[in-house]
Structures are given as structure tokens and as C-alpha cells.
Backbone bond lengths (Angstrom), bond angles and torsions (degrees), N, CA, C in turn:
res aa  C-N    CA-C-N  psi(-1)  N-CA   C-N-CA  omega(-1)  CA-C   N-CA-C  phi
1 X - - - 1.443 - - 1.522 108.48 -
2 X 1.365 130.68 130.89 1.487 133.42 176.34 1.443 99.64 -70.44
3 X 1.427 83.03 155.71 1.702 100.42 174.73 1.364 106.59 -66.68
4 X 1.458 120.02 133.24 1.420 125.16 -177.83 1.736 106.33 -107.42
5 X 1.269 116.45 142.36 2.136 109.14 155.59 0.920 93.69 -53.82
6 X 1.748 97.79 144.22 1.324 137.43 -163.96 2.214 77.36 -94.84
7 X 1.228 95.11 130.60 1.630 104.76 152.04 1.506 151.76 -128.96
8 X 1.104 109.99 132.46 1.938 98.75 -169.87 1.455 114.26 -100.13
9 X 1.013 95.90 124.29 1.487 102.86 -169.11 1.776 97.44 -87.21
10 X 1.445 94.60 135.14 1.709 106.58 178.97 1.872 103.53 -53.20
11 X 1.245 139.84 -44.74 1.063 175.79 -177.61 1.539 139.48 -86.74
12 X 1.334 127.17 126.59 1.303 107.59 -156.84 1.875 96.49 -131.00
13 X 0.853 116.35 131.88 1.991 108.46 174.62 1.804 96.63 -115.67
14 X 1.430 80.68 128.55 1.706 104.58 171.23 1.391 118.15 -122.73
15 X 1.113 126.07 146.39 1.410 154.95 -140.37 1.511 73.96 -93.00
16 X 1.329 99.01 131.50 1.865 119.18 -179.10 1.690 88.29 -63.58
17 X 1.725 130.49 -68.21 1.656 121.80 -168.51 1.053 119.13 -73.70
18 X 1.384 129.56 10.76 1.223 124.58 -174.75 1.441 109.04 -151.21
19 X 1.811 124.30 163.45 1.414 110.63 170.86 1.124 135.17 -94.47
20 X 1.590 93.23 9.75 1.939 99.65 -175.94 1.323 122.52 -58.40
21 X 1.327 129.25 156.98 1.573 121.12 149.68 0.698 129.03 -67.58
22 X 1.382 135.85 136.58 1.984 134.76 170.50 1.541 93.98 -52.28
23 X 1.484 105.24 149.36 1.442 124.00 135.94 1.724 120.75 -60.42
24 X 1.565 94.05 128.79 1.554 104.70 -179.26 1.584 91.25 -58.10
25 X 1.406 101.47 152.00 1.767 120.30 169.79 1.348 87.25 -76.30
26 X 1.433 87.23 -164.30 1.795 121.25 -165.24 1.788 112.54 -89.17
27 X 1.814 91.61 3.99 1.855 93.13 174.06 1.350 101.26 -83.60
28 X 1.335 133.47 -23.43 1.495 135.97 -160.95 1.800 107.12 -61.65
29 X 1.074 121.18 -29.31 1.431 132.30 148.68 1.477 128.94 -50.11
30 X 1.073 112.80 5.45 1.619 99.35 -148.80 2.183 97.03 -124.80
31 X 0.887 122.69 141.77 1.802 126.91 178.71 1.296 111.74 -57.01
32 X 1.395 111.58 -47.34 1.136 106.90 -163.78 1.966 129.04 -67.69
33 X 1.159 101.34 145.56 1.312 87.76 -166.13 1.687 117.76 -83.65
34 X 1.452 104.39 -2.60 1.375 102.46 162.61 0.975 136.30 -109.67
35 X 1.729 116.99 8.18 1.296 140.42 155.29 1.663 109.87 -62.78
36 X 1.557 95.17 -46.43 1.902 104.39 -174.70 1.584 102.70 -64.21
37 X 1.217 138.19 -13.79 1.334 133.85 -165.68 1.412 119.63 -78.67
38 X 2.248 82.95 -22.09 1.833 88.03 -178.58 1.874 107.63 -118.82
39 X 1.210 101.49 35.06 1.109 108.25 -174.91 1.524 118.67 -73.44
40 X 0.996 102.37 -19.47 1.720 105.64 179.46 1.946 103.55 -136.77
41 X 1.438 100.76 36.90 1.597 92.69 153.35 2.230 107.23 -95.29
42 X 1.293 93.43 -176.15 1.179 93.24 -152.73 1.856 99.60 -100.57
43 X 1.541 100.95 40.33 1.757 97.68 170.80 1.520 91.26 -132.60
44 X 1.209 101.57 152.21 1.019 151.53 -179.87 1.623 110.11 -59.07
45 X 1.291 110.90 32.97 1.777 108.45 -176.68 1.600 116.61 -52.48
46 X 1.304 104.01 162.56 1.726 120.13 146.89 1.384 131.24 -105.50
47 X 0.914 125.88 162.95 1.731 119.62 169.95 1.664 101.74 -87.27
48 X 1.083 138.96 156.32 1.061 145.39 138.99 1.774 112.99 -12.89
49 X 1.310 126.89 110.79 1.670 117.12 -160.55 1.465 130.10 149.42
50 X 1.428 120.07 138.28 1.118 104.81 -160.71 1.196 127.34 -72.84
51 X 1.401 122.85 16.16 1.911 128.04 176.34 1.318 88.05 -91.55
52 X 1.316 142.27 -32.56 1.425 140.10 159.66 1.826 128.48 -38.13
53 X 1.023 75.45 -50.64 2.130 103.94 -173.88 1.700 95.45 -79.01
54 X 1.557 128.10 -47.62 1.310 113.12 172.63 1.448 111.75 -69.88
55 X 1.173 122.05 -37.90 1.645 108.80 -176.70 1.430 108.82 -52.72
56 X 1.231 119.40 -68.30 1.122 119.95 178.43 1.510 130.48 -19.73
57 X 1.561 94.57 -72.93 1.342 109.12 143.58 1.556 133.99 8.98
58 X 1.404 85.57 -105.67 1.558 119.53 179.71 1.802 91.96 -42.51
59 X 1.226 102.54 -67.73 2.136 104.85 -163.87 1.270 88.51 -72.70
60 X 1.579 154.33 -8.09 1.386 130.59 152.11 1.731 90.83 94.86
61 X 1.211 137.82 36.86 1.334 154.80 175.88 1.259 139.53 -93.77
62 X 1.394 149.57 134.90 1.224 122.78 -178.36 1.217 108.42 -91.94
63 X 1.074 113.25 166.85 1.723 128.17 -171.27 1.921 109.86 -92.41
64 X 0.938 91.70 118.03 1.928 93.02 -167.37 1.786 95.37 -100.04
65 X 1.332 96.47 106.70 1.698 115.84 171.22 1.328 112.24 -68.80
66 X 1.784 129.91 138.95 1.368 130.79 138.64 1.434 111.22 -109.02
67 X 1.210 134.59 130.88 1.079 129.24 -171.10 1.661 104.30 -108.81
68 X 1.495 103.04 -8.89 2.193 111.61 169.90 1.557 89.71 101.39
69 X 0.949 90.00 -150.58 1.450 113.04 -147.68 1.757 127.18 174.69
70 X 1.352 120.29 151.29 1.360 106.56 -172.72 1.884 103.35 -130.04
């Protein structure tokens, strides 16, 4: 795995039974700065991409768009 920026999330989500922090998802990788905003909520995102388009796929799913916001 390449070395990634280290990031701090303004925000922290904790597991309702326990006090740990979640692990950032798979946005914590990503440039954009409004991708990084949801980097450590507690779903399971994609980036825009085709490991996205096969999941879907494969589990027979629809693909749930954010297009942002201002």
C-alpha cells in the first residue's frame, strides 16, 4: 500500500457500545476535499470508480449518487 497524507478529521464517530473510533472508510484516500469530509462517517462509501460499478454489480444493487453540495 503507498504511503498516503496523514488526515484529521474535524470529527470523530464512535460505536454507540463501545468508546472506540471507527476506522476511516475508503474516502480517507481520496483529494478531494469533499470526499475527505466523509471520510470517517460510519458508511461504507466509494469514490466515483470502477470497484464501485462492480460491487454493485456483482450484489445486483443500485448505485446511490452524491453529487455535493454548496
Amino acid at each position: 500500500m503507498e504511503n498516503k497524507t496523514y488526515y484529521d478529521p474535524k470529527t470523530k464517530n464512535h460505536d454507540i457500545n463501545s468508546q472506540n473510533t471507527n476506522k476511516p472508510n475508503r474516502l480517507i484516500h481520496e483529494k478531494s476535499p469533499y470526499l475527505l469530509q466523509h471520510a470517517n462517517n460510519p458508511v461504507d462509501w466509494y469514490p466515483w470508480g470502477a470497484e464501485a460499478f462492480q460491487k454493485a454489480q456483482r450484489e445486483n444493487r443500485p448505485v446511490f449518487l452524491s453529487v455535493g453540495y454548496s
